[in-house]
C-alpha positions in Angstrom: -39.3 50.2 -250.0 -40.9 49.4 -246.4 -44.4 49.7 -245.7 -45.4 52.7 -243.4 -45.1 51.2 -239.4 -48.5 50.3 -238.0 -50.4 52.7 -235.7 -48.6 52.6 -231.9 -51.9 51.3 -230.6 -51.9 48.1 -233.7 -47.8 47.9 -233.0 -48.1 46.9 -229.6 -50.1 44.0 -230.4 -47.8 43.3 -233.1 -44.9 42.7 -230.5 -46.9 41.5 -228.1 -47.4 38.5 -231.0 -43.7 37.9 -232.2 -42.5 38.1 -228.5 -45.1 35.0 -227.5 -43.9 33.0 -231.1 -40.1 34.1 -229.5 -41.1 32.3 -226.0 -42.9 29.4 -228.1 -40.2 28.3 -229.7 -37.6 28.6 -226.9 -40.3 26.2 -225.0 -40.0 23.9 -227.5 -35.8 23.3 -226.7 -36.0 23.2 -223.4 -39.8 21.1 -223.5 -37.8 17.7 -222.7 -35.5 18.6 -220.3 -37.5 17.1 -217.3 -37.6 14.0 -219.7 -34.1 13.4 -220.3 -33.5 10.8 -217.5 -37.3 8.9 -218.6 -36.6 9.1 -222.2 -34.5 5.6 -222.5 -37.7 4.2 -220.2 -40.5 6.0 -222.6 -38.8 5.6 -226.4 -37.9 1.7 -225.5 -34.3 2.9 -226.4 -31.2 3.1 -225.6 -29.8 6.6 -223.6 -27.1 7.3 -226.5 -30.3 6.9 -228.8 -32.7 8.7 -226.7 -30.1 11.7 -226.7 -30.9 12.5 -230.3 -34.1 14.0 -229.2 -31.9 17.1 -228.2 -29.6 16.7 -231.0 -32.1 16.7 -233.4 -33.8 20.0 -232.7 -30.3 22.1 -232.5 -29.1 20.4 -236.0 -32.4 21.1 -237.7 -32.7 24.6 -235.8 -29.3 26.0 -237.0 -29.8 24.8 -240.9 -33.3 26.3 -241.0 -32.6 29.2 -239.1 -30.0 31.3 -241.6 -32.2 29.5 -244.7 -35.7 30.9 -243.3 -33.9 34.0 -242.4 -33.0 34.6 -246.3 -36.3 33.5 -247.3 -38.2 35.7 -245.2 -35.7 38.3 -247.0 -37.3 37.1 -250.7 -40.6 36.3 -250.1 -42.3 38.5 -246.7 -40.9 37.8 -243.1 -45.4 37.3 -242.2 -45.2 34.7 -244.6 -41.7 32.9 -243.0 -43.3 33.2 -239.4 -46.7 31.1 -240.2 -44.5 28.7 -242.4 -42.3 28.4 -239.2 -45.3 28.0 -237.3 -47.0 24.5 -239.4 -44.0 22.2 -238.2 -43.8 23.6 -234.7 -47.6 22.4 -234.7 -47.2 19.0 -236.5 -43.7 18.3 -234.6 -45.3 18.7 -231.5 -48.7 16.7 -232.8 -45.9 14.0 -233.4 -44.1 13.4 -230.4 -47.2 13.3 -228.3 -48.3 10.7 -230.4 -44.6 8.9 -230.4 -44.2 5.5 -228.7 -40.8 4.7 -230.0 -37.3 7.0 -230.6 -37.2 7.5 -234.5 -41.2 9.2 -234.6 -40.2 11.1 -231.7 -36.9 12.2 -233.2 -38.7 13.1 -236.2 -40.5 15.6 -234.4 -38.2 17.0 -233.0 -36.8 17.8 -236.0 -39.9 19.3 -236.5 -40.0 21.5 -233.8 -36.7 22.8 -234.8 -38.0 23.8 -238.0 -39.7 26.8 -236.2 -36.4 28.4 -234.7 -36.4 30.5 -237.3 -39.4 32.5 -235.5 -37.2 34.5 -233.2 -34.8 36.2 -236.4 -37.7 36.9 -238.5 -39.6 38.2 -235.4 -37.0 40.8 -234.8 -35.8 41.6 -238.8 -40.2 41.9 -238.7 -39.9 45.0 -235.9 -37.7 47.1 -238.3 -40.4 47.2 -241.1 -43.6 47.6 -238.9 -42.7 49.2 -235.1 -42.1 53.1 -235.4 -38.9 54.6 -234.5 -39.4 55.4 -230.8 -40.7 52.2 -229.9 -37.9 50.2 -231.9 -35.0 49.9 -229.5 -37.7 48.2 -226.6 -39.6 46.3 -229.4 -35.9 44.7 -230.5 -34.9 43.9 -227.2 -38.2 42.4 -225.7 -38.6 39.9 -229.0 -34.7 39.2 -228.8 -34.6 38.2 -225.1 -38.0 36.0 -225.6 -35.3 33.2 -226.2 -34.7 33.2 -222.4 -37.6 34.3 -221.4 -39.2 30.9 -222.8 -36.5 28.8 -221.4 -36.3 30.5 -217.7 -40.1 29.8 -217.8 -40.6 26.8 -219.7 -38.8 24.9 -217.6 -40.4 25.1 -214.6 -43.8 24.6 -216.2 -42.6 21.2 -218.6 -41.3 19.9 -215.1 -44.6 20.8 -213.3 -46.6 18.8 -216.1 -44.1 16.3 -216.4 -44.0 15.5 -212.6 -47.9 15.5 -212.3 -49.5 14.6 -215.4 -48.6 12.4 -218.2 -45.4 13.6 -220.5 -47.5 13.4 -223.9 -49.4 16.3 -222.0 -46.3 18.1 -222.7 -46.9 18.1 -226.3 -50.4 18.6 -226.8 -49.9 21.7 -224.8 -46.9 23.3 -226.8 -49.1 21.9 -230.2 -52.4 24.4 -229.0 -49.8 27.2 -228.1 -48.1 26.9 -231.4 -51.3 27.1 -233.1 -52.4 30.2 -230.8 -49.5 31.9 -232.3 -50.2 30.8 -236.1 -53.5 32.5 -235.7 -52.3 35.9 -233.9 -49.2 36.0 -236.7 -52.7 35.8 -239.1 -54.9 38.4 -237.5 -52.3 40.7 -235.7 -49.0 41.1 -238.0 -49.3 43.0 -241.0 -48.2 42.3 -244.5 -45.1 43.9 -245.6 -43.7 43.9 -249.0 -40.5 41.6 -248.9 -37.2 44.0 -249.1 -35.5 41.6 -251.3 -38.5 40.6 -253.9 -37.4 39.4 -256.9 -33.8 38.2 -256.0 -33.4 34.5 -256.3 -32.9 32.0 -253.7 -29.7 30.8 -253.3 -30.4 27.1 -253.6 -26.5 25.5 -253.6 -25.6 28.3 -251.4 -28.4 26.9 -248.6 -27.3 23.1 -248.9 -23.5 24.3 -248.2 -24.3 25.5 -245.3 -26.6 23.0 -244.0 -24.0 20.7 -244.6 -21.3 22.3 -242.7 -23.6 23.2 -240.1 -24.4 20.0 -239.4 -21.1 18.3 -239.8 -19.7 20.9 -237.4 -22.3 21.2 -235.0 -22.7 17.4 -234.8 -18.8 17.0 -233.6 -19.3 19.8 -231.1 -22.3 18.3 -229.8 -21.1 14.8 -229.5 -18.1 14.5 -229.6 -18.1 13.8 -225.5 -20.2 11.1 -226.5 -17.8 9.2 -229.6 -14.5 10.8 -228.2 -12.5 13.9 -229.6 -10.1 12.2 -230.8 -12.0 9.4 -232.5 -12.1 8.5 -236.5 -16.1 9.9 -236.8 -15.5 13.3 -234.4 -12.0 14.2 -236.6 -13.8 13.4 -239.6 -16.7 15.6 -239.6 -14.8 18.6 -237.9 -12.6 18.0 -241.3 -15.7 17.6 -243.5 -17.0 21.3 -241.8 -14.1 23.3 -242.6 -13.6 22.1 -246.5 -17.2 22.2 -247.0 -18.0 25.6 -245.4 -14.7 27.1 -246.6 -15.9 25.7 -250.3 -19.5 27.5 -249.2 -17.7 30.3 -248.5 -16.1 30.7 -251.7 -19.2 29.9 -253.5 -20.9 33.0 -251.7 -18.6 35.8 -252.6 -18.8 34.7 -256.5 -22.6 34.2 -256.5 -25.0 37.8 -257.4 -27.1 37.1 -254.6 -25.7 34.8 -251.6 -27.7 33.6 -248.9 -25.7 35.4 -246.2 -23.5 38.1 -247.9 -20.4 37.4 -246.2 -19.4 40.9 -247.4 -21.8 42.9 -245.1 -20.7 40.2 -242.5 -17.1 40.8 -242.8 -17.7 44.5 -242.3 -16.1 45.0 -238.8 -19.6 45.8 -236.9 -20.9 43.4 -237.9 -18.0 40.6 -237.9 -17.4 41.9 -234.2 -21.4 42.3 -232.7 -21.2 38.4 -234.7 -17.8 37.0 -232.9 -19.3 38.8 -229.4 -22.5 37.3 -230.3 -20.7 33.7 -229.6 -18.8 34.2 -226.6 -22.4 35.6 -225.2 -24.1 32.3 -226.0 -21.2 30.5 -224.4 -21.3 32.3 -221.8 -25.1 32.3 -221.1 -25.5 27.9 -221.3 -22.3 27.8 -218.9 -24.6 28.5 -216.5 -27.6 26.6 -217.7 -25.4 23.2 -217.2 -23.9 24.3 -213.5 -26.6 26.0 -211.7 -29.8 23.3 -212.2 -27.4 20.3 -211.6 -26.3 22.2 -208.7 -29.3 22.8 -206.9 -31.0 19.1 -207.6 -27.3 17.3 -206.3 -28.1 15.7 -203.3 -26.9 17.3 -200.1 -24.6 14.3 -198.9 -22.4 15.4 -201.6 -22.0 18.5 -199.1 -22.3 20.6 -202.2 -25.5 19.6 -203.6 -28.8 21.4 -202.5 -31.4 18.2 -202.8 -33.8 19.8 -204.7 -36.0 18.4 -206.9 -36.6 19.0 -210.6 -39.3 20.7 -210.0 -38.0 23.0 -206.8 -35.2 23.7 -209.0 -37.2 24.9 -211.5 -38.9 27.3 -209.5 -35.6 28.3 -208.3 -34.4 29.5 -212.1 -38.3 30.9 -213.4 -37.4 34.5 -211.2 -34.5 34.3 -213.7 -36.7 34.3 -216.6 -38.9 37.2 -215.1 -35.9 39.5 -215.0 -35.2 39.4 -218.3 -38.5 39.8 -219.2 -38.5 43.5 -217.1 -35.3 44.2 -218.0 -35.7 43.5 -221.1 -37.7 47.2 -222.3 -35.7 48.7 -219.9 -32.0 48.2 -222.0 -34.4 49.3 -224.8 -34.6 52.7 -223.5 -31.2 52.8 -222.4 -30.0 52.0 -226.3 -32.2 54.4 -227.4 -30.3 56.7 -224.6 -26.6 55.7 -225.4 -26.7 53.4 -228.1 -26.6 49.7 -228.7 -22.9 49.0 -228.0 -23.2 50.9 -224.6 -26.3 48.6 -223.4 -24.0 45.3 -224.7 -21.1 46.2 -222.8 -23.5 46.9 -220.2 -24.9 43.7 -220.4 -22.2 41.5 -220.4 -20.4 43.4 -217.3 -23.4 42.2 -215.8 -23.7 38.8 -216.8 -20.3 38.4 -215.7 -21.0 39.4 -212.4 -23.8 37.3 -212.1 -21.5 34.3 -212.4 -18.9 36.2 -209.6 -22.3 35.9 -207.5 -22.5 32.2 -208.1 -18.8 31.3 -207.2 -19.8 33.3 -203.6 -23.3 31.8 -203.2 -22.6 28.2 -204.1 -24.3 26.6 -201.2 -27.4 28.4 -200.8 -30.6 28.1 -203.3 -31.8 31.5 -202.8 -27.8 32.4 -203.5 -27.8 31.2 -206.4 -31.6 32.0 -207.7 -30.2 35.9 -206.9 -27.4 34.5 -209.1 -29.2 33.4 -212.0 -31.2 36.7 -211.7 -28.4 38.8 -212.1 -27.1 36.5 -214.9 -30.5 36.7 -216.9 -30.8 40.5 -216.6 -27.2 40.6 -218.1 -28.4 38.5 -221.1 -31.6 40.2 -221.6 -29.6 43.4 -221.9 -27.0 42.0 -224.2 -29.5 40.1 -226.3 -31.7 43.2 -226.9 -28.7 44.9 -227.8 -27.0 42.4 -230.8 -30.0 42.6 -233.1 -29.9 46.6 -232.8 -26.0 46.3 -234.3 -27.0 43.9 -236.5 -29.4 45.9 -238.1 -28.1 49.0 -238.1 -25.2 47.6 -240.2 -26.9 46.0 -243.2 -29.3 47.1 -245.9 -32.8 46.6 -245.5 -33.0 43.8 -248.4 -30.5 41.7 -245.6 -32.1 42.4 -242.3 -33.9 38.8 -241.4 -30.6 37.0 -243.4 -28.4 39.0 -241.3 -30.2 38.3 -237.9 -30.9 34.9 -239.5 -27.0 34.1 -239.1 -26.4 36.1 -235.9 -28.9 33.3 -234.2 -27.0 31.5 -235.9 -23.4 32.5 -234.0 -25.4 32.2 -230.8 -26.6 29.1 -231.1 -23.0 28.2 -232.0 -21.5 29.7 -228.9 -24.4 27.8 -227.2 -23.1 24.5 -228.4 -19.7 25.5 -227.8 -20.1 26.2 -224.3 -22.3 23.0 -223.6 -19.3 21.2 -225.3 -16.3 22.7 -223.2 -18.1 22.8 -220.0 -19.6 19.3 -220.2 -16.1 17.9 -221.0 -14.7 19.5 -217.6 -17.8 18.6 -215.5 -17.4 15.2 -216.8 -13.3 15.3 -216.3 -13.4 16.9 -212.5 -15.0 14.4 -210.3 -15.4 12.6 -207.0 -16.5 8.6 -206.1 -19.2 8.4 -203.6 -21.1 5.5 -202.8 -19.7 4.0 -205.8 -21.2 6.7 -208.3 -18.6 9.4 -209.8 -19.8 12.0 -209.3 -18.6 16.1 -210.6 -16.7 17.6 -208.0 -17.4 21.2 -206.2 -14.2 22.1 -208.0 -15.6 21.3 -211.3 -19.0 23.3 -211.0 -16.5 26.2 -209.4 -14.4 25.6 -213.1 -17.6 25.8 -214.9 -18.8 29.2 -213.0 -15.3 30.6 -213.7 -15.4 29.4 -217.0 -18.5 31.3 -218.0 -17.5 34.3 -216.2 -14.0 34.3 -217.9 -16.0 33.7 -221.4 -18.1 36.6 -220.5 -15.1 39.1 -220.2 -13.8 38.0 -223.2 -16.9 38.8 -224.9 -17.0 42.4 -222.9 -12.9 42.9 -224.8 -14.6 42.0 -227.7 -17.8 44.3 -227.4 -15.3 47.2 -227.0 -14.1 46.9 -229.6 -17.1 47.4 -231.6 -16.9 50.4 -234.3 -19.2 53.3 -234.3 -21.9 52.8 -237.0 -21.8 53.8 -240.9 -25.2 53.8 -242.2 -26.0 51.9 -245.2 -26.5 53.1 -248.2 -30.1 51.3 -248.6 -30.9 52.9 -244.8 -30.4 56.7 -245.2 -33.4 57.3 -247.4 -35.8 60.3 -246.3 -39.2 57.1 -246.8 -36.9 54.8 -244.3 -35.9 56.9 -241.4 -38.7 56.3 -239.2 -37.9 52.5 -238.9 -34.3 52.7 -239.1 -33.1 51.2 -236.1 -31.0 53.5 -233.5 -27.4 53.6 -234.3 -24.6 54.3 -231.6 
């Protein structure tokens, strides 16, 4: 049984806390972006070596996520969110201190550990935020993601480009620690929902193992070739070992992601939308910033810097942070499917936008705003589903995996888009360079990717409450269902 919600003047501060850990740990993926081209120079290493840094952090990321989801399930979500919070600290502690590509990839491995602060944050909101205030609360915490990367990039390329890059690190350490201490002080103890189960032990290792073994061909495959021995092997390795996982999990008493709640058609459809969204949402993140720092002889490029095109995404970051509350109250007004749909209509013509305003900066900053504002409404919306499908013993496990599905379409989307921006180019000056008509295929990509996801959002079946939901002691942080 849940804990009575906190006071509405005590629950604001409590969102106010898991929105900042939400923000923190998006900072930390996109924390080296301004580094990438340095990195071979800094680590003494090779650039195939040096890309592990990124690697590193989404491999670690998606095995801990779904794991720390289950966890927070069994032992309290508080608990989860300062264990997430000790590697973001120490990862961070050790790449500023890193001289070389192995410590530094270590903590980055680190870093990823504390992913698992943005499910837990929002499974968190269900137990402690009252009823009213549930919808915005859910949708503030969800979009944070963005939020930290539309801003976090600007700032990591400000410090980058005038200070040293170790300054980088020190910084996200101290925020990560401001965070461990406001998760102490600020969130409240709750009684874990699913006390007393047992951890699924072989069912965690499965899936880290099939998580990494796919998610490692996705993300390099470019890299080794898709057709090579090492890319068809692990693709082969995922599917036998998740399909084994899979079997194990519908014979164990208590799986680490009940794939029987999944499979129920809300939640298998918010899940499969919940892909296509994250594909759809990187598209852009790969076009738009390349765009704008190309240099203008290409007569397509805008010549900005990495810092002036940072600046040019951070209003993109703003808007979802105001629209985020805003598709709060319209769930709590037509329900969470609406405010999806709703969403991804508008993410998709965010990217319509970009295809018109290709050669202008401020064209495409209004593009990435509309974009954003479509994301912060569909991500606000997708934990709101989620929840309002499974028990309350399942609520971090279940938003656990749905990260999980958008970190997947994430991937996917950096895979298929960087295959045709690498595929459709042009020679200048003796550099190949990617054509206008391949940023135009990766725009149209991601807006095609978005409608898909719309068809599939449609098709999402009105709610059935859950048995473990319609008790009299549990209404009043039930989330909204529609």
């Amino acid at each position: 049984m849940n804990a009575p919600p906190p006071k509405a003047a005590h629950s604001g501060g409590v969102v106010a806390t898991l929105a900042l850990a939400g923000v923190t740990a998006a900072i930390m993926q996109t924390l080296v972006t301004p580094l990438l081209a340095d990195l071979p120079r800094i680590l003494h290493t090779t650039a195939s070596n040096s890309a592990w840094v990124i690697t590193t952090t989404l491999l670690v990321g998606a095995v801990c996520v779904p794991v720390f989801g289950r966890l927070g399930d069994l032992v309290g979500k508080r608990l989860m969110l300062l264990v997430c919070a000790v590697p973001l600290v120490a990862g961070s502690v050790v790449c500023a201190l890193s001289s070389s590509v192995v410590p530094m990839i270590v903590g980055r491995g680190l870093q990823g550990v504390g992913m698992g602060m943005i499910p837990l944050g929002i499974a968190l909101l269900r137990d402690v935020v009252p009823r009213e205030k549930l919808s915005s609360s859910i949708a503030l915490v969800s979009a944070s993601m963005g939020i930290g990367g539309g801003l976090g990039l600007p700032i990591a390329a400000a410090v980058a480009e005038y200070a040293s890059w170790r300054v980088l690190f020190w910084g996200s350490a101290g925020l990560a620690a401001v965070v461990a201490v406001l998760i102490w002080f600020v969130v409240p103890v709750v009684p874990a929902a699913a006390k007393g189960q047992r951890f699924d032990a072989p069912g965690a290792v499965g899936l880290g193992v099939g998580l990494v073994c796919l998610l490692l061909a996705i993300s390099k495959g470019a890299d080794w070739g898709w057709a090579s021995a090492t890319t068809v092997a692990l693709f082969a390795a995922a599917v036998l070992v998740l399909l084994g996982w899979g079997a194990w999990e519908v014979r164990t008493r208590e799986p680490i992601v009940d794939l029987r709640t999944t499979a129920r058609p809300r939640v298998l459809l918010t899940n499969l939308a919940s892909i296509f969204v994250g594909c759809a949402m990187y598209s852009s993140m790969l076009v738009i910033p390349q765009l704008l720092q190309f240099p203008k002889a290409t007569g397509y490029g805008l010549g900005q810097s990495m810092l002036a095109a940072g600046l040019w995404l951070a209003p993109g970051g703003i808007m979802m942070m105001i629209v985020s509350p805003l598709g709060g109250k319209l769930t709590n007004a037509r329900g969470p499917k609406f405010t999806l749909i709703s969403g991804i209509i508008v993410l998709a013509a965010g990217y319509a936008s970009a295809l018109a305003l290709l050669g202008s900066a401020p064209g495409l900053m209004l593009a990435i705003m509309i974009m954003n504002s479509g994301v912060g409404l569909a991500y606000g919306a997708i934990p709101a589903l989620i929840m309002g499908s499974v028990p309350l013993s399942e609520t971090a496990a279940a938003n656990g995996f749905n990260s999980l599905m958008r970190s997947l379409g994430t991937s996917i989307g950096a895979a298929v888009v960087g295959v045709v921006l690498a595929q459709l180019t042009v020679k200048m000056g003796g550099y190949t360079l990617t054509s206008e008509n391949g940023f135009r295929t990766g725009l149209a990509i991601g807006c095609g990717v978005a409608i898909l996801a719309g068809l599939i959002a449609a098709t999402i079946p009105k709610s059935t409450p859950t048995k473990e939901s319609t008790p009299t002691t549990q209404k009043e942080t039930a989330p909204i269902e529609g």
